[in-house]
Each structure stands twice: as structure tokens, then as C-alpha cells.
N, C-alpha and C positions, 0 to 999 in steps of 0.2 A: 171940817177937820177938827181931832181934836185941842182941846187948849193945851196948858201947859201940863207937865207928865213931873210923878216923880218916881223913882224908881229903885228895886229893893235886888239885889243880886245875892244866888244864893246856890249852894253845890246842890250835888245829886249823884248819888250812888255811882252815876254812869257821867257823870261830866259838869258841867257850872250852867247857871237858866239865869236868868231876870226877866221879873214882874213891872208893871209901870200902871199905876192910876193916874188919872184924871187928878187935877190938885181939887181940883172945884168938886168932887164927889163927896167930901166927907168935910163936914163942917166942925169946925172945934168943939168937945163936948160930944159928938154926934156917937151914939153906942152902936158897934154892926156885929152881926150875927155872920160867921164864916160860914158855907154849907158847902162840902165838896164829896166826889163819891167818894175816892179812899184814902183813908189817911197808912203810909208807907212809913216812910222817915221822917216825917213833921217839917222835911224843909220846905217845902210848899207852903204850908199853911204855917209857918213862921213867919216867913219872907210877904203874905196879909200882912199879918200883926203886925209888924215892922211898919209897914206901908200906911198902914191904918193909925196908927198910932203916931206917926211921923207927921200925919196932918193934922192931930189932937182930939183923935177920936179915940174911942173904948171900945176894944172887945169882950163884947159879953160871952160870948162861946164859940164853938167849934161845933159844928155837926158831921158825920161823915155817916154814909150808907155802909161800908164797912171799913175793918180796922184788922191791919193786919201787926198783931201784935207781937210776931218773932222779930219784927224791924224795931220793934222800941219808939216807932215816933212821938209818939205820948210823952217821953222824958223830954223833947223838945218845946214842947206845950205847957210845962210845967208853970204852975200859977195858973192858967184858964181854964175854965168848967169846956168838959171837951164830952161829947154823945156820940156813940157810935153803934148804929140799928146791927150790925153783924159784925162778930169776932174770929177771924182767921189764925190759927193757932201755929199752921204748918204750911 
């Protein structure tokens, strides 16, 4: 089973989600790299950061396979180096 969890709650377009890590995953100091396929509204990959950061770790960036930038998620991510291989306009 796993150990003990912390956990980040956060909206979405269509309703409310939470996230929960492992506390033991991310050691103080420890820099993680986010990789997910699309970034939408950035509450997903906020609701990392938070989590990630909550245990004293640093995010270095954000990677996404594509990015759908009529949603703006990117303004959520503001301050983090954010990469996105495909840009969805419409």
C-alpha cells in the first residue's frame, strides 16, 4: 500500500478533481520536470506544482506534446519554463 499521500484539489472546466502524491516521492530541494500530453487550462499541471512544491521540491518545467492555446492555460503556469512540441490554435 501506499504510504502517506498529500493532496492538491483543483477545478476544471467541467467540474472539481484532486491529485495526491506519495509524501516520500519528492525530497526537499529535489527539481522535477512535469511531462503530460496536453496542456488545456493549466489546472492539472498547477495542481503538480502545488503538490511538488508543497514537499520542497522545484519545478524546472513543464513539457506538454501539445498545447491548446485558445484555453490560455499557459497564464496558469506563469513564472515556469513551460515546452510545448504542438500548438492548437482552434
Amino acid at each position: 500500500l501506499p504510504g502517506e499521500v498529500v493532496t492538491a484539489e483543483y477545478t476544471l472546466e467541467y467540474g472539481a478533481e484532486k491529485l495526491e502524491m506519495q509524501r516520500s516521492s519528492i525530497q526537499p530541494g529535489a527539481k522535477a520536470i512535469v511531462i503530460d500530453d496536453v496542456l488545456a487550462t493549466g489546472g492539472t499541471a498547477k495542481a503538480v506544482a502545488n503538490l511538488v512544491e508543497s514537499l520542497g521540491g522545484k519545478i524546472a518545467g513543464f513539457c506538454f506534446f501539445a498545447e491548446l492555446d485558445f484555453l490560455n492555460g499557459r497564464k496558469m503556469l506563469d513564472g515556469y519554463d513551460v515546452f510545448s512540441l504542438l500548438h492548437y490554435d482552434r
